[in-house]
N, C-alpha and C positions, 0 to 999 in steps of 0.2 A: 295554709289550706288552699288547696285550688278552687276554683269556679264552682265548679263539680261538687266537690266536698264541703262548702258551703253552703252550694243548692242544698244537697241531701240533709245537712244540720238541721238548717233554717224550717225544711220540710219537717222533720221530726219535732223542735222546737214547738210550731206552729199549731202540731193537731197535738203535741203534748200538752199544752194551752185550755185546750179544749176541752180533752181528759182523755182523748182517742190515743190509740197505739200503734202509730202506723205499720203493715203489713207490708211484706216484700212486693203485694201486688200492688198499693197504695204506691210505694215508691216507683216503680215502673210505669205505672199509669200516668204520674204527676212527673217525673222526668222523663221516660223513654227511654230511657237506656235499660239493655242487657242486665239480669240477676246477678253475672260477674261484674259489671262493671259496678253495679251499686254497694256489692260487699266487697270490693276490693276500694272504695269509699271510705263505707261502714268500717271499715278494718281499721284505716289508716284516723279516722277519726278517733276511733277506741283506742289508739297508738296512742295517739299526742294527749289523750287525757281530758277530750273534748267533752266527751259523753261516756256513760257507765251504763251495761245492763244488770239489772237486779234481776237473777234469776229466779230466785225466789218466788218474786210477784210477777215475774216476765213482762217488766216495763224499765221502760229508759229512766235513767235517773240524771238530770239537766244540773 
């Protein structure tokens, strides 16, 4: 995983914690970076089998 793609995890993990569901504008806000650069993240996380989204209940499954 890159820097990047750890940040983003670690971000999701942390407000998953919580019981929050981070928002694309929650990752932007707390990183800075560009909508693309954070789903081309988000992508490659859900590649490697980091993280899963439940559609169903449209939350991250850790």
């Amino acid at each position: 995983m890159t820097d990047f793609e750890r940040k983003v995890y670690q971000i999701i993990v942390n407000m998953h914690l919580y019981g929050k569901n981070p928002t694309l504008d929650d990752l932007k806000r707390k990183t800075g970076k560009s909508e693309e650069e954070i789903r081309t993240a988000v992508k490659s996380i859900l590649m490697k089998g980091e993280l899963k989204w439940n559609k169903k209940e449209r939350k991250w499954l850790i």
